[in-house]
ModelCIF file with pLDDT and N, C-alpha, C, O atoms, coordinates in Angstrom:
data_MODEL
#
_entry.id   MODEL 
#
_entity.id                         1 
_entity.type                       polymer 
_entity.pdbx_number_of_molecules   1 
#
_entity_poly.entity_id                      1 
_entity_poly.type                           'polypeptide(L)' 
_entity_poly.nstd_linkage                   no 
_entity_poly.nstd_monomer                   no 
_entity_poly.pdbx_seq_one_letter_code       
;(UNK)(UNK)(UNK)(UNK)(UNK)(UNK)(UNK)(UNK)(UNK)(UNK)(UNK)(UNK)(UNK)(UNK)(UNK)(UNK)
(UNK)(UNK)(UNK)(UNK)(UNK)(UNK)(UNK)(UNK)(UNK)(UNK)(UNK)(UNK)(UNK)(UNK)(UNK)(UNK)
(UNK)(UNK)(UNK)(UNK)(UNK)(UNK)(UNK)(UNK)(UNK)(UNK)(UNK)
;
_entity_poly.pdbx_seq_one_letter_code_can   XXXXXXXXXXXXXXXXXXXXXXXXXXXXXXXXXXXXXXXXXXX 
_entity_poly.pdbx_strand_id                 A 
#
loop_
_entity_poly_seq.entity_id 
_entity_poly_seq.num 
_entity_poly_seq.mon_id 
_entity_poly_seq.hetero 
1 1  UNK n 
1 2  UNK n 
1 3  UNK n 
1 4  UNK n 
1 5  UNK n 
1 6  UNK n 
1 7  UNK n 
1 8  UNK n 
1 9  UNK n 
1 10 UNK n 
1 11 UNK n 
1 12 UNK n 
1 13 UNK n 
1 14 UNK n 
1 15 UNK n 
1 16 UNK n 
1 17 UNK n 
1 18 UNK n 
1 19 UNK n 
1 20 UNK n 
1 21 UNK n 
1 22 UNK n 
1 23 UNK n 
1 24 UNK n 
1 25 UNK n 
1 26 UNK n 
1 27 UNK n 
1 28 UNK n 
1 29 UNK n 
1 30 UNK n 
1 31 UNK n 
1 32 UNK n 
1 33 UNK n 
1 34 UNK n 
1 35 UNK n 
1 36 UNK n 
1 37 UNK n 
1 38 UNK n 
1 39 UNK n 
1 40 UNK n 
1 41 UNK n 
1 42 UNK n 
1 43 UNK n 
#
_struct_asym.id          A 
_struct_asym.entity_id   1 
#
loop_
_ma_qa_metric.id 
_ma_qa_metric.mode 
_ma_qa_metric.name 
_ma_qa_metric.software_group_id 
_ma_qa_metric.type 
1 global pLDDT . pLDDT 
2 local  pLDDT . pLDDT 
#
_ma_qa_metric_global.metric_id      1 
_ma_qa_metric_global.metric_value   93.00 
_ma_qa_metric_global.model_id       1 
_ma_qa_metric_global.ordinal_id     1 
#
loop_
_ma_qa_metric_local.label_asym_id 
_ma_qa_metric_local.label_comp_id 
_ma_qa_metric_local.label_seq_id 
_ma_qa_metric_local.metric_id 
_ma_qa_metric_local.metric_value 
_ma_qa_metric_local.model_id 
_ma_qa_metric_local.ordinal_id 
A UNK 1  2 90.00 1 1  
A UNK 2  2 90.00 1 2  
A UNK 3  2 96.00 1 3  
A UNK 4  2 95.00 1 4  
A UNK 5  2 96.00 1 5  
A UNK 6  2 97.00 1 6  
A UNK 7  2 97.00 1 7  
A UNK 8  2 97.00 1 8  
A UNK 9  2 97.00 1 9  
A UNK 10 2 97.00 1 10 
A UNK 11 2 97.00 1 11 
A UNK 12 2 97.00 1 12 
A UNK 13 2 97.00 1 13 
A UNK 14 2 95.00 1 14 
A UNK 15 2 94.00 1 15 
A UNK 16 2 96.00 1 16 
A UNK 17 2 96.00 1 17 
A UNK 18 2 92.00 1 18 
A UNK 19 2 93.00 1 19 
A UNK 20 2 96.00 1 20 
A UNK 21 2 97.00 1 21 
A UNK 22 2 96.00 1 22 
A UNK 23 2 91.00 1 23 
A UNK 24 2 92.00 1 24 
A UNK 25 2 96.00 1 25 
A UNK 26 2 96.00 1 26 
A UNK 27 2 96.00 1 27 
A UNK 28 2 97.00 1 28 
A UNK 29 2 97.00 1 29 
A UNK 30 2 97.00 1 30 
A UNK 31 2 96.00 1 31 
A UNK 32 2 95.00 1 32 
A UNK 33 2 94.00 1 33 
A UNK 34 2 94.00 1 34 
A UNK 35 2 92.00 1 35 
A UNK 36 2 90.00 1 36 
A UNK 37 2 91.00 1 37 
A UNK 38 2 90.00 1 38 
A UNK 39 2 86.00 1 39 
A UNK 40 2 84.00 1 40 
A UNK 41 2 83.00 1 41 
A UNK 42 2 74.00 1 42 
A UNK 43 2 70.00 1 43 
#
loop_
_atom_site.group_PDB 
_atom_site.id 
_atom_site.type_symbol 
_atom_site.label_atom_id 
_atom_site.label_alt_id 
_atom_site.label_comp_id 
_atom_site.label_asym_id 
_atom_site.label_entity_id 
_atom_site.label_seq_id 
_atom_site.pdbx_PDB_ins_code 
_atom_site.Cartn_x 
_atom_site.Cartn_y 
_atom_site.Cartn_z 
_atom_site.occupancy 
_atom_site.B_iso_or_equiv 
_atom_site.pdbx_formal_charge 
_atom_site.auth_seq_id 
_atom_site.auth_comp_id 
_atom_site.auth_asym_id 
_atom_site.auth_atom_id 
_atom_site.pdbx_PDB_model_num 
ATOM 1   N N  . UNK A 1 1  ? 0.847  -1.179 0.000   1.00 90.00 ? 1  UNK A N  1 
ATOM 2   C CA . UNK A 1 1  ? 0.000  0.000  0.000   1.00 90.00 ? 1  UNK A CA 1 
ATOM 3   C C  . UNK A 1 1  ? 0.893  1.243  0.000   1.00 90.00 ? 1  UNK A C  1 
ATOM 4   O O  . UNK A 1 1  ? 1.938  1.267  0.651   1.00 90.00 ? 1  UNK A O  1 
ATOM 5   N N  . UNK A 1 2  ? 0.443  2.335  -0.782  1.00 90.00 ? 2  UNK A N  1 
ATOM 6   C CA . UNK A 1 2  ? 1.214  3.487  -0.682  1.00 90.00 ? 2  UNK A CA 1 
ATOM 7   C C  . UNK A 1 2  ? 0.516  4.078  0.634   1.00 90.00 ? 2  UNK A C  1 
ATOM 8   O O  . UNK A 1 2  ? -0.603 3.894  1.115   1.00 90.00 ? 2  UNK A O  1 
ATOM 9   N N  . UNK A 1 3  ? 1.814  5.005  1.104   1.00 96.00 ? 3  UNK A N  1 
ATOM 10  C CA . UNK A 1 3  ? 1.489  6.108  2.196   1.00 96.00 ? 3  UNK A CA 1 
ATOM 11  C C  . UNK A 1 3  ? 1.371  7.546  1.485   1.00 96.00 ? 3  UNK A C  1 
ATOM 12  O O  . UNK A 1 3  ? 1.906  7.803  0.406   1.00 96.00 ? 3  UNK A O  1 
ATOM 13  N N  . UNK A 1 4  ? 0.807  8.206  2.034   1.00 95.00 ? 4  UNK A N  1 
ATOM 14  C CA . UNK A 1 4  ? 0.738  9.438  2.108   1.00 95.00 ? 4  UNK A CA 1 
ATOM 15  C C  . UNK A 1 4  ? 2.125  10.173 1.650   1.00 95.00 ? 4  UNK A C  1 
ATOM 16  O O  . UNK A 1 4  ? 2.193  10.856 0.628   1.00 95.00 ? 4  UNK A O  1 
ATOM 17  N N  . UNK A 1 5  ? 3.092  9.972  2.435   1.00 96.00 ? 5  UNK A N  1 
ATOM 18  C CA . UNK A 1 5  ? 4.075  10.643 1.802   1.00 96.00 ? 5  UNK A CA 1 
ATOM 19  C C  . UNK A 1 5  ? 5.119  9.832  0.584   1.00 96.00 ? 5  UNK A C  1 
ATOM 20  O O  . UNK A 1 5  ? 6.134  10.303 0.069   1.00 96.00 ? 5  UNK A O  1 
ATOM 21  N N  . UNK A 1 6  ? 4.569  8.644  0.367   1.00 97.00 ? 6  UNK A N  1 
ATOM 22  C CA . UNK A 1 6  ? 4.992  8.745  -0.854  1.00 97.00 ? 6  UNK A CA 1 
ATOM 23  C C  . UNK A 1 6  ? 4.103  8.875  -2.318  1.00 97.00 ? 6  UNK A C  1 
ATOM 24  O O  . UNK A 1 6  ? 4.630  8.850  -3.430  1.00 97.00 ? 6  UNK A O  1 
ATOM 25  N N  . UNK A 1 7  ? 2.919  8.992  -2.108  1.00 97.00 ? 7  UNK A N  1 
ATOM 26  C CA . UNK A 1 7  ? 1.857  10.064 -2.564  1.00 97.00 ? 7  UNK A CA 1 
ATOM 27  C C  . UNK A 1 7  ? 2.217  11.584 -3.446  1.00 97.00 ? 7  UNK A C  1 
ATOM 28  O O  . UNK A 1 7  ? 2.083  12.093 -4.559  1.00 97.00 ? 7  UNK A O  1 
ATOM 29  N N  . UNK A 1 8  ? 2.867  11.922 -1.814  1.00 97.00 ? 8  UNK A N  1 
ATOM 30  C CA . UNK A 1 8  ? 3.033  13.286 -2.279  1.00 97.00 ? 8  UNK A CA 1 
ATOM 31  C C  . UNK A 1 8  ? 4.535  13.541 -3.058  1.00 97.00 ? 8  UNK A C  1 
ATOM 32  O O  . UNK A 1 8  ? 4.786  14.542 -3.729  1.00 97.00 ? 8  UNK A O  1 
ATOM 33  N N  . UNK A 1 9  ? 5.194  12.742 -2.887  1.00 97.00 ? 9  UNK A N  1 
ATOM 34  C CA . UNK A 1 9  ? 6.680  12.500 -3.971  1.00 97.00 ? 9  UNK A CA 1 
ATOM 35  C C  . UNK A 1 9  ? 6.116  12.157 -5.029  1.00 97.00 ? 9  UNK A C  1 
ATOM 36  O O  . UNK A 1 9  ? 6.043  13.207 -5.666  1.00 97.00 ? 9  UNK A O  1 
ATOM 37  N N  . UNK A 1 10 ? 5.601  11.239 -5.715  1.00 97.00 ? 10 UNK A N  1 
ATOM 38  C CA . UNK A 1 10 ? 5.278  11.266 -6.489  1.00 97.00 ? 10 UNK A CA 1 
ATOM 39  C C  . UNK A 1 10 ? 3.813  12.459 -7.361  1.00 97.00 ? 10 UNK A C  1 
ATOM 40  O O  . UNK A 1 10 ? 3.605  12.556 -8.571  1.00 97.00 ? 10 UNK A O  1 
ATOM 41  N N  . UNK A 1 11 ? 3.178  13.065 -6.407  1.00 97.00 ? 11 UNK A N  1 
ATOM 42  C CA . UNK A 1 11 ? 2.524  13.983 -7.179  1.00 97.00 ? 11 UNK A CA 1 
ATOM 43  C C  . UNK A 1 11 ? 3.610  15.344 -7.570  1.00 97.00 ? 11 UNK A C  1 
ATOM 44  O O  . UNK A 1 11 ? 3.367  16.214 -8.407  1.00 97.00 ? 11 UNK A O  1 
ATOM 45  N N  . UNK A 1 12 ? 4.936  15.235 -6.651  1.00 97.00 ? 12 UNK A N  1 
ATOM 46  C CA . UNK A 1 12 ? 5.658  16.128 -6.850  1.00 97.00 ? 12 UNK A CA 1 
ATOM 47  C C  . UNK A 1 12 ? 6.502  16.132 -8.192  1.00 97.00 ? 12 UNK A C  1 
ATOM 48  O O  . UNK A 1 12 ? 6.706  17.080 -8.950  1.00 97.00 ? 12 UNK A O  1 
ATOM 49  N N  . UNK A 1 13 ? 6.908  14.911 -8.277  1.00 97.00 ? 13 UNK A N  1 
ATOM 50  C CA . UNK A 1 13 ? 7.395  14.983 -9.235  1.00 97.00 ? 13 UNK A CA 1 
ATOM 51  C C  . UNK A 1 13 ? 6.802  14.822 -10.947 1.00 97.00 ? 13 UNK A C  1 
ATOM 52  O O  . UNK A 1 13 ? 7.301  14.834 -12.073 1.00 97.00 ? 13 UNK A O  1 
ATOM 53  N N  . UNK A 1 14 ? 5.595  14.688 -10.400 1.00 95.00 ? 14 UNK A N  1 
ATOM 54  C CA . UNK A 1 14 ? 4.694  14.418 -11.814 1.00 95.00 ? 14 UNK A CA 1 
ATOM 55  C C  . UNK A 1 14 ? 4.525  16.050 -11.916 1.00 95.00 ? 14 UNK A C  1 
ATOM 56  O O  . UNK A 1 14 ? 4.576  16.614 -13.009 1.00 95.00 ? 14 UNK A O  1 
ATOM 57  N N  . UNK A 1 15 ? 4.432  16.373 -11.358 1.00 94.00 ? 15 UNK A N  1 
ATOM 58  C CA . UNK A 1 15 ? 4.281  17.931 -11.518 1.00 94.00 ? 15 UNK A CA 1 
ATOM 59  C C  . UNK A 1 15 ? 5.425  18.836 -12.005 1.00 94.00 ? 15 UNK A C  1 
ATOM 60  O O  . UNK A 1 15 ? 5.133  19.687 -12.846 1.00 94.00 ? 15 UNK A O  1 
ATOM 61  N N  . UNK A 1 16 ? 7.051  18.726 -11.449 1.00 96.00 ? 16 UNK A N  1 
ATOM 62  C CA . UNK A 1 16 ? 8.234  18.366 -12.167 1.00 96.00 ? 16 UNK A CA 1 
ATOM 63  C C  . UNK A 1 16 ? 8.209  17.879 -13.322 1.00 96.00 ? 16 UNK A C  1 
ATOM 64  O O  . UNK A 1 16 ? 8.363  18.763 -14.165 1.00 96.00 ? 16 UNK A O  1 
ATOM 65  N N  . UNK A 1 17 ? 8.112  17.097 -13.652 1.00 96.00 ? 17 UNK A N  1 
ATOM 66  C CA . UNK A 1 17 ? 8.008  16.320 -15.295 1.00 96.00 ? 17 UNK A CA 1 
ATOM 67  C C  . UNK A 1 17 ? 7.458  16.916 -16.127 1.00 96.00 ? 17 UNK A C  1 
ATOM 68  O O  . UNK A 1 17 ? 7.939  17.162 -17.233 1.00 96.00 ? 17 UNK A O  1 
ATOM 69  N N  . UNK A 1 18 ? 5.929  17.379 -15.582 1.00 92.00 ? 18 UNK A N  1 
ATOM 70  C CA . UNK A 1 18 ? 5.162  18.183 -16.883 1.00 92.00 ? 18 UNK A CA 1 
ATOM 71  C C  . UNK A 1 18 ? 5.307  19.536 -17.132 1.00 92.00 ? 18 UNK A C  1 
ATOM 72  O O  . UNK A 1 18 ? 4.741  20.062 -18.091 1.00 92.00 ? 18 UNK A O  1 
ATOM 73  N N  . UNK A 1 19 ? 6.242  20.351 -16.110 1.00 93.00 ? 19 UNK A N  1 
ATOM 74  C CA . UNK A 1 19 ? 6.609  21.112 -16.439 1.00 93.00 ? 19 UNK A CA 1 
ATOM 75  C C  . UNK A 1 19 ? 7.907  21.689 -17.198 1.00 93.00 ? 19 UNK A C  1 
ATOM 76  O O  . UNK A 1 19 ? 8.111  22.585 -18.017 1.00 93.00 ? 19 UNK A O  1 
ATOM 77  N N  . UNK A 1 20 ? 8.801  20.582 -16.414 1.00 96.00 ? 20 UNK A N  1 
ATOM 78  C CA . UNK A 1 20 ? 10.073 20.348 -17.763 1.00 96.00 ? 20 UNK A CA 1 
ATOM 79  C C  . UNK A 1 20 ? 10.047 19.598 -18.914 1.00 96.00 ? 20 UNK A C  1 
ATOM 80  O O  . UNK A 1 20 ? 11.043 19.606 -19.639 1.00 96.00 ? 20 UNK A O  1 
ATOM 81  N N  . UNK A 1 21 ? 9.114  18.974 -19.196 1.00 97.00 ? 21 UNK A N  1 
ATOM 82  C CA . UNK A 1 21 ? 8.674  18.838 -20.903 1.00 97.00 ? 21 UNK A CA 1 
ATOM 83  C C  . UNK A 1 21 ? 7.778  19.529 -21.324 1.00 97.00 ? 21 UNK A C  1 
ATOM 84  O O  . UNK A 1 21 ? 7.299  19.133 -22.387 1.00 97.00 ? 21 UNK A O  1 
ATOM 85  N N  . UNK A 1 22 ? 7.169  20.812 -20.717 1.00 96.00 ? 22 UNK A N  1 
ATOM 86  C CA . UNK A 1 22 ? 6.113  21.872 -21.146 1.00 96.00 ? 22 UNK A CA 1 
ATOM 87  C C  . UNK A 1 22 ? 5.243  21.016 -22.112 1.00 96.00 ? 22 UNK A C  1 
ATOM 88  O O  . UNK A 1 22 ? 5.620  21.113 -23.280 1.00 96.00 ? 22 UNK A O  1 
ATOM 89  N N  . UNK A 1 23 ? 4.420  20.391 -21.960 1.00 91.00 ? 23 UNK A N  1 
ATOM 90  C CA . UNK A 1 23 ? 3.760  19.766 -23.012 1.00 91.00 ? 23 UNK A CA 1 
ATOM 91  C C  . UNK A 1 23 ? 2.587  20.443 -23.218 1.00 91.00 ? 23 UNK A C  1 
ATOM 92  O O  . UNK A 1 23 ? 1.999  20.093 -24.241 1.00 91.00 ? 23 UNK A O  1 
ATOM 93  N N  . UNK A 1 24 ? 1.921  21.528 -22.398 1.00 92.00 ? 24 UNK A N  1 
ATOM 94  C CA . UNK A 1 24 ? 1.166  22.482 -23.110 1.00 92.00 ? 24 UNK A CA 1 
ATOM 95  C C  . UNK A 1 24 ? 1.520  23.264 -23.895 1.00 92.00 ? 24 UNK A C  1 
ATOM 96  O O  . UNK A 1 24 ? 0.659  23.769 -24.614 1.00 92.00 ? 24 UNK A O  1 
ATOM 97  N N  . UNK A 1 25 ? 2.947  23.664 -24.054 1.00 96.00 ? 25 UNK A N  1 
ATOM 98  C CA . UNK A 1 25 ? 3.713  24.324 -24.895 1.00 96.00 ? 25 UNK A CA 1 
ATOM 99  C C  . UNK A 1 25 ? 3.634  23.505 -26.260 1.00 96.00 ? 25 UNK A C  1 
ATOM 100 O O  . UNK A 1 25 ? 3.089  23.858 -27.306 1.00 96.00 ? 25 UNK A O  1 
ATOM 101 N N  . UNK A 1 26 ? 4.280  22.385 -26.002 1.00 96.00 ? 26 UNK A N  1 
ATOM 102 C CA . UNK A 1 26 ? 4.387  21.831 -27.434 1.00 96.00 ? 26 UNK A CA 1 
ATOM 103 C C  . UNK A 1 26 ? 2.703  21.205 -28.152 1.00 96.00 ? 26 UNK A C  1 
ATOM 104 O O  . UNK A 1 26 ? 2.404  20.958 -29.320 1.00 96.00 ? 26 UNK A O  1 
ATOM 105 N N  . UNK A 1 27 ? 2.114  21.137 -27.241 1.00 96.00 ? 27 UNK A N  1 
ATOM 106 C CA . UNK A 1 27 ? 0.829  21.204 -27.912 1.00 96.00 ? 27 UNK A CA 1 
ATOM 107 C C  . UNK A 1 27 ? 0.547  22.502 -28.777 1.00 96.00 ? 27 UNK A C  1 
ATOM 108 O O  . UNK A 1 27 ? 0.404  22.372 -29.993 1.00 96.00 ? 27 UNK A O  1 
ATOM 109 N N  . UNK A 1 28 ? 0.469  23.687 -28.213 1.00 97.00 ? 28 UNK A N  1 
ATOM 110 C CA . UNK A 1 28 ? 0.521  24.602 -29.128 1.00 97.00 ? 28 UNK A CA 1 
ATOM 111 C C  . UNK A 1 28 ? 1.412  24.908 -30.647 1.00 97.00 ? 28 UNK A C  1 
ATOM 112 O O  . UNK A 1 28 ? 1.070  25.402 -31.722 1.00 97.00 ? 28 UNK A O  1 
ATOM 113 N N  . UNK A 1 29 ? 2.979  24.229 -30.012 1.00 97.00 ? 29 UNK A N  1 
ATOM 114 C CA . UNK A 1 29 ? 3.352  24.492 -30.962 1.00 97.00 ? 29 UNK A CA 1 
ATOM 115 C C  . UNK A 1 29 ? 3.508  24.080 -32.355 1.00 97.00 ? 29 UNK A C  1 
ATOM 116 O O  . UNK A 1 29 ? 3.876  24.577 -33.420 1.00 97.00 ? 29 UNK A O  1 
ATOM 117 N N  . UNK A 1 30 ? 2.987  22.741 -31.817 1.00 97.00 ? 30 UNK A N  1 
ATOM 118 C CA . UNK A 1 30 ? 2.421  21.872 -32.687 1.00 97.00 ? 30 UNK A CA 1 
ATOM 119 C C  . UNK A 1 30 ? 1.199  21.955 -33.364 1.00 97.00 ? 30 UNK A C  1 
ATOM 120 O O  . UNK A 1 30 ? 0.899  21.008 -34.091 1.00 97.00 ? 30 UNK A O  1 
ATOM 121 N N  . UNK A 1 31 ? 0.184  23.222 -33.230 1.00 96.00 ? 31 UNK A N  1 
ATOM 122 C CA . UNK A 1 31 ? -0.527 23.704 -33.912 1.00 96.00 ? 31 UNK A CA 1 
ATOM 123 C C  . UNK A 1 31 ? -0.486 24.466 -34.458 1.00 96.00 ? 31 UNK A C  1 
ATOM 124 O O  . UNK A 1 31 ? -1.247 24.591 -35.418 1.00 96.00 ? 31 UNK A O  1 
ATOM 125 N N  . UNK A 1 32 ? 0.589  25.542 -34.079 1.00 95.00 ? 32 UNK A N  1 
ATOM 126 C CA . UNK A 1 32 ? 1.104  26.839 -35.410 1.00 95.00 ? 32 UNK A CA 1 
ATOM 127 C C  . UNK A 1 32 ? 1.539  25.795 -36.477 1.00 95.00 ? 32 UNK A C  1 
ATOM 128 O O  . UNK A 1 32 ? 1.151  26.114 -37.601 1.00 95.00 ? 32 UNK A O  1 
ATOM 129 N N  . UNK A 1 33 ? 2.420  24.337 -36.413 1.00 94.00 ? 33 UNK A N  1 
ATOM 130 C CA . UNK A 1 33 ? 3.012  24.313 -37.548 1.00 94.00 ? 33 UNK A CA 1 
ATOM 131 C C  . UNK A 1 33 ? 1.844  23.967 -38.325 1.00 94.00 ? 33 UNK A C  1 
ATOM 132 O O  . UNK A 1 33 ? 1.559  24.655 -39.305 1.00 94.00 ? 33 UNK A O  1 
ATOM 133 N N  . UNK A 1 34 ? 1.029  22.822 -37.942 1.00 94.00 ? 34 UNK A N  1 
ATOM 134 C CA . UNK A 1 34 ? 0.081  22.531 -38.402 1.00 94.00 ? 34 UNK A CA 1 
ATOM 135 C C  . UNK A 1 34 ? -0.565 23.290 -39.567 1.00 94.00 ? 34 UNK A C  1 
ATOM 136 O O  . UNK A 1 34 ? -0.979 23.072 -40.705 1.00 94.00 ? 34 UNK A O  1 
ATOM 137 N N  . UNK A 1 35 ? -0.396 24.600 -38.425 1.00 92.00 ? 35 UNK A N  1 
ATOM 138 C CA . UNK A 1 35 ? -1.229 26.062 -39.329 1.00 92.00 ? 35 UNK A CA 1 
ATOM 139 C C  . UNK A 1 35 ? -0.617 26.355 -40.505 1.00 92.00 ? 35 UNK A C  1 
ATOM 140 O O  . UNK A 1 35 ? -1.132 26.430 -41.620 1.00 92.00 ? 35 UNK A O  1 
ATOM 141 N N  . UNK A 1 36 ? 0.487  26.514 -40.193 1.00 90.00 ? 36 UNK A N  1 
ATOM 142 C CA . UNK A 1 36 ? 1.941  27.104 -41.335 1.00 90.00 ? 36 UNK A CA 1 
ATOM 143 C C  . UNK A 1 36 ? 1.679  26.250 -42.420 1.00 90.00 ? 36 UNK A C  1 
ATOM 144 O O  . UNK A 1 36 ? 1.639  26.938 -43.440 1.00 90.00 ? 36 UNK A O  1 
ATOM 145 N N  . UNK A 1 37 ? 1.411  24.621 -42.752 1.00 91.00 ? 37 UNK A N  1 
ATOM 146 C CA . UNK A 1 37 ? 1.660  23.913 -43.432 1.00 91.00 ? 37 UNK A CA 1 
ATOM 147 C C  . UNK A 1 37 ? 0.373  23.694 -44.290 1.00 91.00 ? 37 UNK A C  1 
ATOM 148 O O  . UNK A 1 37 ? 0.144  23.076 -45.329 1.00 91.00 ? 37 UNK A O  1 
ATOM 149 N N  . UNK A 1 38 ? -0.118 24.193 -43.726 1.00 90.00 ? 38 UNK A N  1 
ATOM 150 C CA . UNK A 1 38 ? -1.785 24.352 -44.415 1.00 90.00 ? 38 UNK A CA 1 
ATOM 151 C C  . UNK A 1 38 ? -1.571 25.811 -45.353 1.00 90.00 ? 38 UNK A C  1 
ATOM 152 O O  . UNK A 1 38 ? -2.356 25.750 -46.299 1.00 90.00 ? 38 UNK A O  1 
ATOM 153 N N  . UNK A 1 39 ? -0.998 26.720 -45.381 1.00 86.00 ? 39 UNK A N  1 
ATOM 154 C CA . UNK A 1 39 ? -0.825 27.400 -46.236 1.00 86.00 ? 39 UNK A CA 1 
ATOM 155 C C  . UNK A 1 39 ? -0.142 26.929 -47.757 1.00 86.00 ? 39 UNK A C  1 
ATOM 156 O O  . UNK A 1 39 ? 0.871  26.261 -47.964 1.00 86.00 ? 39 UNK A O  1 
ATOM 157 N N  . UNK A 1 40 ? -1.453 27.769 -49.078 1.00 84.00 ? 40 UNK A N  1 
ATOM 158 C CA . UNK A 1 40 ? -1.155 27.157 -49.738 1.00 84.00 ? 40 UNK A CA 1 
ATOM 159 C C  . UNK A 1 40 ? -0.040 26.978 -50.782 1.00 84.00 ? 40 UNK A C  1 
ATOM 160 O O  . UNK A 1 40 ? 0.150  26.123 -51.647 1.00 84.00 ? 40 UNK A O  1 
ATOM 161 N N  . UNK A 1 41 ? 0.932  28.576 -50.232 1.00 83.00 ? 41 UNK A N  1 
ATOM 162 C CA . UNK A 1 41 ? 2.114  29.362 -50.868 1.00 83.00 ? 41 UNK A CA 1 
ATOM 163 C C  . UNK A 1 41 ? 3.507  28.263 -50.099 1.00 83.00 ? 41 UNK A C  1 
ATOM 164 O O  . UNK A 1 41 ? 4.685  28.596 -49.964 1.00 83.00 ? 41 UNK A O  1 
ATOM 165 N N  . UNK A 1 42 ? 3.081  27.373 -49.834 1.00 74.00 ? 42 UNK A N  1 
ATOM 166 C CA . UNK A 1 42 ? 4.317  26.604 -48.670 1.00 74.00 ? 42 UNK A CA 1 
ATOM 167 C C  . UNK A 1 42 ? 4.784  25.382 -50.074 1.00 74.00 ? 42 UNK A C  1 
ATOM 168 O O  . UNK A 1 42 ? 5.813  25.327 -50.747 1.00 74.00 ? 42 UNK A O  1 
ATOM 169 N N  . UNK A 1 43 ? 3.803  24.713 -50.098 1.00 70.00 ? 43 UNK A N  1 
ATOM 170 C CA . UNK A 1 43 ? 4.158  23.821 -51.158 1.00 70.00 ? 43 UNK A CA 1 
ATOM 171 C C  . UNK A 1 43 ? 3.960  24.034 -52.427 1.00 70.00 ? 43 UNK A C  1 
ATOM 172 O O  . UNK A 1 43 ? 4.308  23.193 -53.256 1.00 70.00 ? 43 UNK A O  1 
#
């Protein structure tokens, strides 16, 4: 069974993780290109 404090190590570091791979970031940025590539002067 987990305890409590190792609970909270691990919510800590999940919280760590998603912020050093910014993955709301690359979600976005992964929709400008999206955008960019849909233009029809590109190809």
């Amino acid at each position: 069974m987990i305890t409590p404090d190792q609970l909270k190590e691990v919510q800590e570091r999940s919280a760590s993780l998603k912020k050093y791979l910014d993955i709301d970031g690359k979600k976005i940025q992964v929709e400008e290109e999206e955008l960019r590539t849909q233009v029809p002067d590109l190809w």
